[in-house]
DRENPATI-967122 format. One record per residue (C-alpha): x, y, z; residue number from 1. Coordinates in steps of 0.05 Angstrom, whole numbers. Example, Ala and Ser with C-alpha at 12.3 -4.5 7.8 and 13.67 -1.06 7.14 Angstrom:
REM residues 2
X; Y; Z; n
246; -90; 156; 1
273; -21; 143; 2
***
This chain:
REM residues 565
X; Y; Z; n
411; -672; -111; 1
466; -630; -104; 2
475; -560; -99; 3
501; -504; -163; 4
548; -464; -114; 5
587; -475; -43; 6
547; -485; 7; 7
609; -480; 54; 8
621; -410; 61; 9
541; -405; 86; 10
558; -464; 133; 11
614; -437; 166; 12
587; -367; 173; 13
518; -402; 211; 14
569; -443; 251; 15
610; -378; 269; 16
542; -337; 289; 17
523; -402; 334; 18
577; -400; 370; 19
574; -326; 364; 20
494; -315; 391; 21
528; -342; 471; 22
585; -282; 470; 23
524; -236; 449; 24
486; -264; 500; 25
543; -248; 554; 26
545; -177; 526; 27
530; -108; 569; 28
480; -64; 551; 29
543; -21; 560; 30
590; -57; 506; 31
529; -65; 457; 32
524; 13; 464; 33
601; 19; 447; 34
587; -21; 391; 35
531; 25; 362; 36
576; 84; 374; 37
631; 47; 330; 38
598; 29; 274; 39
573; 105; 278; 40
646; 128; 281; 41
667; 75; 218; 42
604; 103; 181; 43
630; 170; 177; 44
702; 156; 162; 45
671; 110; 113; 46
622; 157; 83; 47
662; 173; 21; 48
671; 108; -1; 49
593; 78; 9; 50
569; 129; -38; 51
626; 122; -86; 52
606; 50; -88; 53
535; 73; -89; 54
546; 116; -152; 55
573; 48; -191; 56
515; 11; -171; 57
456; 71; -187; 58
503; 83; -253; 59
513; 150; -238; 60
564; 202; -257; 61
601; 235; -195; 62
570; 303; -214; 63
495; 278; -225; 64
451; 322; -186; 65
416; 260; -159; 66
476; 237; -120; 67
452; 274; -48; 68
393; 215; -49; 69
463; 166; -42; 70
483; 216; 17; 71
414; 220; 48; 72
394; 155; 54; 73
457; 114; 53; 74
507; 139; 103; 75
461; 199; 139; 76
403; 151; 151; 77
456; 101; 186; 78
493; 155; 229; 79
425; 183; 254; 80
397; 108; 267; 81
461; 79; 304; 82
464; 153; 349; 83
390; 133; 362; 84
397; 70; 393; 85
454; 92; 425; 86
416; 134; 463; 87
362; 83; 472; 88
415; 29; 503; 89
438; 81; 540; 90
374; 92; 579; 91
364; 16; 590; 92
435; 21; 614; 93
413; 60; 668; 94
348; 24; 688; 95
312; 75; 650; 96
252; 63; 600; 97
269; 95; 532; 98
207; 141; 533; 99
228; 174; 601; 100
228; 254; 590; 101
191; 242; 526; 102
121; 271; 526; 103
74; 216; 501; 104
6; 255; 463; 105
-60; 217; 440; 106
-86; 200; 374; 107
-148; 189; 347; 108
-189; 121; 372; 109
-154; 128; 447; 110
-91; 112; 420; 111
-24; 130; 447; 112
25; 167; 402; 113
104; 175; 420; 114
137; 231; 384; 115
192; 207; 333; 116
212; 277; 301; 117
233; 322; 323; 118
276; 293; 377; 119
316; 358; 403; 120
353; 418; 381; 121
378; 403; 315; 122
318; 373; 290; 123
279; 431; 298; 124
322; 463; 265; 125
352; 426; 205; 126
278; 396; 195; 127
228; 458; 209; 128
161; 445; 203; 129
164; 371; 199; 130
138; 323; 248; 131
128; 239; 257; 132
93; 215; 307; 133
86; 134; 329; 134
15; 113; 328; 135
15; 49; 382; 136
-42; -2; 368; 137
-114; 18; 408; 138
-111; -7; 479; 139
-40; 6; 496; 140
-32; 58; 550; 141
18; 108; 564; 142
44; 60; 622; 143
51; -3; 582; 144
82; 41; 529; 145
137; 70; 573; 146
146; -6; 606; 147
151; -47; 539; 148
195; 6; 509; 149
263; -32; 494; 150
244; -89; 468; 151
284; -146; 469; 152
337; -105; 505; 153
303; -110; 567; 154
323; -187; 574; 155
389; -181; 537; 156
419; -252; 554; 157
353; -277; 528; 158
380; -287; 457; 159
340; -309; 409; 160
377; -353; 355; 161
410; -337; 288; 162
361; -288; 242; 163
372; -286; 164; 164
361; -212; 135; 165
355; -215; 61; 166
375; -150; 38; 167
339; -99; -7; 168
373; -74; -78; 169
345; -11; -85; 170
364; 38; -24; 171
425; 18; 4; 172
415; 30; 84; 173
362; -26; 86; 174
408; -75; 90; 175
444; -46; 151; 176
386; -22; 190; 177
353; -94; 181; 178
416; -122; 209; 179
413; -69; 272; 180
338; -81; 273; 181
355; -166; 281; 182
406; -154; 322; 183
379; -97; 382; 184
296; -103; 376; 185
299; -182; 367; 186
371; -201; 402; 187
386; -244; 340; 188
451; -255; 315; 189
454; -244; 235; 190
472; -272; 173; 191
465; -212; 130; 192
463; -233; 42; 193
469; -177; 13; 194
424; -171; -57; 195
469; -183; -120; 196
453; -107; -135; 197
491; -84; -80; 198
549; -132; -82; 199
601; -67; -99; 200
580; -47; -22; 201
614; -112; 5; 202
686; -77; 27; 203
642; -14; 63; 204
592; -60; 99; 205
648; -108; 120; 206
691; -42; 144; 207
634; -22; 176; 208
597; -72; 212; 209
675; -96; 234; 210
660; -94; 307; 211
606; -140; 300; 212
639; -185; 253; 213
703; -196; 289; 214
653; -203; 360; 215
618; -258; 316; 216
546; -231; 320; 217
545; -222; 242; 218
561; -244; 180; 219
566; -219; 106; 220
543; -265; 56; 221
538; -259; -26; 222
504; -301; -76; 223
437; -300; -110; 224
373; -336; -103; 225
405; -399; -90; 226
440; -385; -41; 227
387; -346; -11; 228
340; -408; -13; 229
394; -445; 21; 230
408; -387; 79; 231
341; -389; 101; 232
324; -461; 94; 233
387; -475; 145; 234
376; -515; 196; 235
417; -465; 241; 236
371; -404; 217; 237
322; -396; 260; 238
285; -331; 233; 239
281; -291; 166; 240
279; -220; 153; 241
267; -198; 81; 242
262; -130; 46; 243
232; -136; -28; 244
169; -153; -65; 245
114; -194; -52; 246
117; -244; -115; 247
200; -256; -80; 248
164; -267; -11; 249
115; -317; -38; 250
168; -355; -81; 251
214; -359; -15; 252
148; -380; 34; 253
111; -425; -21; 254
150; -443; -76; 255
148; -423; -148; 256
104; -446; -202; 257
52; -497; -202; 258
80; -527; -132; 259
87; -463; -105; 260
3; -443; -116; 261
-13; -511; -98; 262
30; -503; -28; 263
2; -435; -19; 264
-73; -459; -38; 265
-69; -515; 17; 266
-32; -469; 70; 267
30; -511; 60; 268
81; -465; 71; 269
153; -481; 41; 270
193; -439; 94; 271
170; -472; 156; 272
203; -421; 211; 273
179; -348; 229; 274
187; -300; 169; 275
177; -223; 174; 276
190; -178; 113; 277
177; -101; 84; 278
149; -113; 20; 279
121; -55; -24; 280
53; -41; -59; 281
9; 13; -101; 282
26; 76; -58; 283
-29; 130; -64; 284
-14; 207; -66; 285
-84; 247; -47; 286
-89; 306; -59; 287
-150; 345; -33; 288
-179; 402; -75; 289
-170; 469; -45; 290
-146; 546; -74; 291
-74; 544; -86; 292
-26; 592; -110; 293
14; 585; -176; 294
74; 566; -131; 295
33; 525; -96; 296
12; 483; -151; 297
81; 474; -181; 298
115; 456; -116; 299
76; 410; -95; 300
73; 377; -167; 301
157; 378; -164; 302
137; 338; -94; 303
89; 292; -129; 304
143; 282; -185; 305
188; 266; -123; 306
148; 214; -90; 307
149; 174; -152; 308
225; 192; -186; 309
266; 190; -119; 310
308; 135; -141; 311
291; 125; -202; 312
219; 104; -172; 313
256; 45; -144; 314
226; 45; -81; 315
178; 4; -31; 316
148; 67; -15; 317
145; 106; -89; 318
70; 136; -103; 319
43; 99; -161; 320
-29; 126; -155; 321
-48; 197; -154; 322
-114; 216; -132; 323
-153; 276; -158; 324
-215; 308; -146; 325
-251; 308; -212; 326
-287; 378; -192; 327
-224; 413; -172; 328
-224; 472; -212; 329
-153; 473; -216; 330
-143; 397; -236; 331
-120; 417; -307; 332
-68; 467; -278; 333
-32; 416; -226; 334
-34; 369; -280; 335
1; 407; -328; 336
50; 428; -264; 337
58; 356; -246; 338
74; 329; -334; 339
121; 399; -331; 340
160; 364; -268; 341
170; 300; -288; 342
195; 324; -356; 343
238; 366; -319; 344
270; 309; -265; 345
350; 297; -281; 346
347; 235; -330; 347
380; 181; -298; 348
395; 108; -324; 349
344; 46; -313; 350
391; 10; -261; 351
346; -34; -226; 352
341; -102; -259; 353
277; -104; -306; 354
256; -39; -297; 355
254; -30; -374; 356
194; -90; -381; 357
155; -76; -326; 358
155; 0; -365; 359
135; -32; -427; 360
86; -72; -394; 361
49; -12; -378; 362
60; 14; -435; 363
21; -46; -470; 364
-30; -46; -417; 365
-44; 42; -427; 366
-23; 55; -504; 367
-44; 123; -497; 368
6; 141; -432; 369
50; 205; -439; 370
118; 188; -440; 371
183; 231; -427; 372
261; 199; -412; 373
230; 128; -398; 374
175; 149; -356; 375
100; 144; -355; 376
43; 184; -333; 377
-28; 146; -347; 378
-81; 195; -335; 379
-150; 179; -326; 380
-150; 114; -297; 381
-201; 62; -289; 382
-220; 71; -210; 383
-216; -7; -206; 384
-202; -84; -238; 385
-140; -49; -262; 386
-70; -69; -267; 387
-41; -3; -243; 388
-82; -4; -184; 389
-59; -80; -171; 390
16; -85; -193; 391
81; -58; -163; 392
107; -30; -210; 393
177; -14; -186; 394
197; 36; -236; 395
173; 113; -254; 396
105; 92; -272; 397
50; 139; -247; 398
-23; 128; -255; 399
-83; 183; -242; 400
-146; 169; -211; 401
-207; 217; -209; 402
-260; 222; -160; 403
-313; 263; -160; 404
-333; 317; -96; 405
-299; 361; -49; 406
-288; 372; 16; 407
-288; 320; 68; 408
-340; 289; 10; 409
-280; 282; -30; 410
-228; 257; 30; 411
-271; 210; 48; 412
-285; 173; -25; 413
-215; 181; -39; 414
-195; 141; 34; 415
-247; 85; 14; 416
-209; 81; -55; 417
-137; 78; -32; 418
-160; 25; 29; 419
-200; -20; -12; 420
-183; -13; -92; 421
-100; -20; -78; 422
-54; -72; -74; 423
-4; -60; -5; 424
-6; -18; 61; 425
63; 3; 72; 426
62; 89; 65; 427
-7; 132; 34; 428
5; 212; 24; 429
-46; 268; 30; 430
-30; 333; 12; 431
-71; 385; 36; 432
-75; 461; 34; 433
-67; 500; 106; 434
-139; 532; 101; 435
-165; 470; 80; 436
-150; 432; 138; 437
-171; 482; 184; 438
-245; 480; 141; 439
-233; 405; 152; 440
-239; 396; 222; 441
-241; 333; 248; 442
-247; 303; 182; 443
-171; 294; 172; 444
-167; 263; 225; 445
-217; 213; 224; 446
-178; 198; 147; 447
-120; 193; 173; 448
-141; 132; 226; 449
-178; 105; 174; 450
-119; 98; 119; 451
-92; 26; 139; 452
-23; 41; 119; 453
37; 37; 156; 454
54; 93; 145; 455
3; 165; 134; 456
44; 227; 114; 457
5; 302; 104; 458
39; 349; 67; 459
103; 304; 69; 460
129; 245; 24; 461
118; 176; 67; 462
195; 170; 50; 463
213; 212; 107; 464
191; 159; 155; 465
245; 118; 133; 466
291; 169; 142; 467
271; 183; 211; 468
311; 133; 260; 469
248; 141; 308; 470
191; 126; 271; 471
172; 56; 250; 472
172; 30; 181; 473
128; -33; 165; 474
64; -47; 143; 475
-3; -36; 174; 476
-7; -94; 217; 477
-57; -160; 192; 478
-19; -179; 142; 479
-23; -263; 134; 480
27; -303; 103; 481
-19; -324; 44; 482
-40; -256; 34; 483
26; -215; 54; 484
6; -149; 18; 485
58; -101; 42; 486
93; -155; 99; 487
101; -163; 167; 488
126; -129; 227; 489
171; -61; 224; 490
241; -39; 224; 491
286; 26; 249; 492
234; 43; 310; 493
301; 61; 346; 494
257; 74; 408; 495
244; 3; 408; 496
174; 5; 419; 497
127; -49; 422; 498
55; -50; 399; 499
74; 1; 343; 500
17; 11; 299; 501
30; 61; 250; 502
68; 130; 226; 503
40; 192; 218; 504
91; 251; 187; 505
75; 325; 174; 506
102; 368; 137; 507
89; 446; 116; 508
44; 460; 58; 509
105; 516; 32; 510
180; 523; 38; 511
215; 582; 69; 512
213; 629; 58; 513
157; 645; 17; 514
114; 594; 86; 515
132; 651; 134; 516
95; 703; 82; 517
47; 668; 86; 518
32; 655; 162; 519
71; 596; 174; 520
140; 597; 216; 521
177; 536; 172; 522
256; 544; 165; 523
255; 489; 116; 524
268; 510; 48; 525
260; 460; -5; 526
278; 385; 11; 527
345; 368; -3; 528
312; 303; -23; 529
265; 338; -77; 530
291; 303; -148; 531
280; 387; -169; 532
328; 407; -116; 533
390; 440; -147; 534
443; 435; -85; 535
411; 362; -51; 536
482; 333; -64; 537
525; 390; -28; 538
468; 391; 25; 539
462; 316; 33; 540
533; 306; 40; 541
549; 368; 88; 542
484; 340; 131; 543
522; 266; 127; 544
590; 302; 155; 545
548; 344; 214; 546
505; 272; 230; 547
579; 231; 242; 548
617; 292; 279; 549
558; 336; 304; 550
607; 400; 295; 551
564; 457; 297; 552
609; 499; 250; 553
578; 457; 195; 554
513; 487; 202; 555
522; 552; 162; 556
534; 512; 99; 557
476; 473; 122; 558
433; 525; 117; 559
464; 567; 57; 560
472; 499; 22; 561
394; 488; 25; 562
366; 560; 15; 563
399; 555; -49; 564
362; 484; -74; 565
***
């Protein structure tokens, strides 16, 4: 039978990489450096234009206040990740391990944790108060840590084939970072399809990734799901990478329809060669009962209303489930705070294909939902056999669970919950009030090694892991093909560790300045990626300029751009 589209352009590309994966395995740790710090050079001058082109994709008008997300993780989140493994491949260039001069801490359960954030001067400052650290799994020690550090770098003529990276729709540095990911921690060459979405990024990605294309280590590809089924079913492919939901996993690994379950029943698998992927799930916001302030309680409902609206809610990562302690005296008050934000959040159009039906699905499956500019809030939620608790819903949907207790009672209930009642592993949020944590003890730390997510954030959205070059982004490892949950393996790690495990970010409970009135030295005002923040787009793009140049005469607008969010 033959094929709906050309199948040549696909061939020739695979041919080109083929021939293409022997020059990468001839290249220097020195020229594949040079190469980083060109596509970081083309990513600034290019800047402009990827979030023009990001803006007629999202559906946005120029002046929308929501266009310093575009900045912050399009462009920004590619500068910082390409100067990251610069400096990684620069270590390995001189015989060093990545790690060396970085003081490695411990985590709960023995394990070794590598500090991701921050990584020098202007991460302390630009990002005060915030922290990621890299969980590696139990029974990796500092030395291993320190040895294995580079990956497949460490052997750089051992290449490793041609790898497929099916890119993601919704954010649109996936794609790229996937591609660096392929090509630095696995020494693959790529074919790189872009999603359909993201097709008006095709002239910026080629401009950027240039230096790779005209080397031959990658190639651009469009087309839908056919041609994705064809890319990855290629003889000449000899690994997939894949960024989306689970149901699009299982369709590529098993099949679809009847054939599909029956393939996937008997352990039949469709796709045949090694597939890893970041797939999303039910992301869970806790929030432990404590005393808060008035502003207390309506930031951190503006960061609630965050965690699910970034983007429209049109991301991997986007709380879905909101847990709340059902003898918090001041439940009614954050709830009120948190309806009162989401009402509030610009309205922005419903770009992402079938956003609009999954919303009504909800809608038929909780009648009684609040609803304000297409978006839903379904309070008091069944705490299991429900479909909010079991569906990605991919769109500003946000369910409410109550629990009862208080304390470490309450913490502890509410980490059971999230680990056993919810569908996917990739980020879980806790927010938590200063004091609290201190009456806490131990407690919060014990939750946080029990959370099986990929990523654990306190006081933080998990989002900022993504952002960070040096964390890792994945899900909590065990994932099986049969039952993929939130996927296998993780990207960005620009350390290139091995053994990664998990994420864990921190954040302050307070922006500045009202944090240093109360006892805690934070800089950070509001986030510039807060969906209430008034100046995220002057502050996104003036971070995007100082990430490509690093001029330090950018700083003062920085600053007096974010104060004023």
């Amino acid at each position: 039978m033959g094929t709906s589209f050309d199948t040549a352009a696909i061939d020739s590309a695979l041919a080109d990489l083929s021939r293409g994966e022997k020059s990468w395995a001839a290249t220097p740790l020195s020229r594949r450096r040079e190469l980083l710090d060109e596509v970081h050079a083309l990513t600034a001058a290019n800047a402009e234009a990827w979030v023009a082109a990001a803006l007629v994709i999202k559906q946005l008008a120029a002046d929308s206040p929501l266009v310093g997300e575009e900045w912050l993780s399009g462009p920004a989140t590619l500068l910082s990740a390409t100067a990251a493994l610069s400096e990684t491949l620069s270590a390995l260039e001189q015989g060093k391990s990545p790690l060396d001069g970085v003081a490695l801490d411990s985590a709960p359960g023995g394990r070794v944790s590598v500090p991701a954030l921050p990584h020098g001067i202007y991460d302390k400052l630009l990002l005060s108060g915030f922290s990621a650290d890299v969980w590696l799994r139990p029974g990796v020690d500092a030395a291993a840590a320190r040895a294995n550090a580079g990956l497949a770098q460490l052997d750089p003529a051992a290449t490793r084939g041609v790898g497929a990276v099916l890119g993601a729709g919704n954010i649109m540095s996936i794609a790229p970072l996937d591609t660096l990911y392929e090509l630095y921690a696995n020494n693959r060459v790529v074919a790189l399809k872009l999603n359909p979405i993201t097709n008006p990024l095709l002239e910026v990605f080629e401009t950027v990734f240039a230096p790779f294309i005209e080397a031959g280590f990658v190639r651009i590809l469009t087309g839908g799901a056919a041609e994705g089924g064809y890319l990855v079913n290629h003889d000449l492919v000899d690994h997939v990478h894949m960024t989306g939901g689970a149901p699009t996993h299982d369709a590529i690994v098993w099949g679809v329809g009847e054939e599909g379950a029956a393939r996937k029943k008997s352990g039949e698998p469709l796709l045949t060669k090694p597939i890893t992927s970041e797939l999303g799930g039910v992301a869970p916001v806790i929030v432990v009962p404590g005393d808060w302030s008035d502003a207390d309680l309506k930031f951190q409902a503006e960061h609630v209303a965050t965690m699910r609206l970034h983007n429209g809610g049109y991301n991997c990562v986007a709380a879905q489930t909101l847990v709340l302690s059902a003898d918090w005296p001041q439940k009614k008050q954050f709830l009120a705070e948190l309806r009162s934000a989401i009402d509030a959040a610009p309205a922005r159009p419903a770009y992402y294909p079938g956003s609009d039906n999954r919303v009504a699905d909800a809608l038929s499956n909780y009648p009684e939902s609040q609803r304000a500019n297409g978006r839903l809030l379904v309070e008091n939620l069944p705490t299991s056999d429900t479909p909010l608790l079991r569906t990605e819903y991919f769109s500003p949907v946000l369910g409410v669970v109550e629990l009862p207790g208080t304390g470490s009672e309450f913490l502890s209930a509410a980490v059971t919950f999230a680990n056993d009642e919810l569908i996917g592993t990739l980020g879980a949020n806790l927010i938590v009030h200063p004091r609290t944590i201190n009456e806490l003890g131990n407690a919060l730390d014990d939750a946080i090694e029990k959370l099986r997510y990929g990523t654990v954030a306190v006081n933080a959205w998990t989002g900022l892991a993504f952002l960070t070059p040096r964390a890792s982004w994945g899900a909590f490892p065990g994932h099986v093909l049969d039952d993929i949950q939130s996927g296998v393996g993780v990207v960005h790690n620009a350390f290139l560790l091995d053994d990664v495990e998990r994420t864990v970010v921190r954040g302050p409970f307070r922006p500045a300045p009202r944090a240093v009135f109360a006892g805690e030295f934070v800089l950070s005002p509001k986030p510039p990626w807060f969906v209430s923040n008034k100046t995220g787009t002057g502050t996104g793009k003036a971070l995007t300029g100082f990430y490509g140049d690093g001029k330090l005469s950018r700083l003062p607008g920085i600053f007096l751009s974010a104060l004023r969010g």
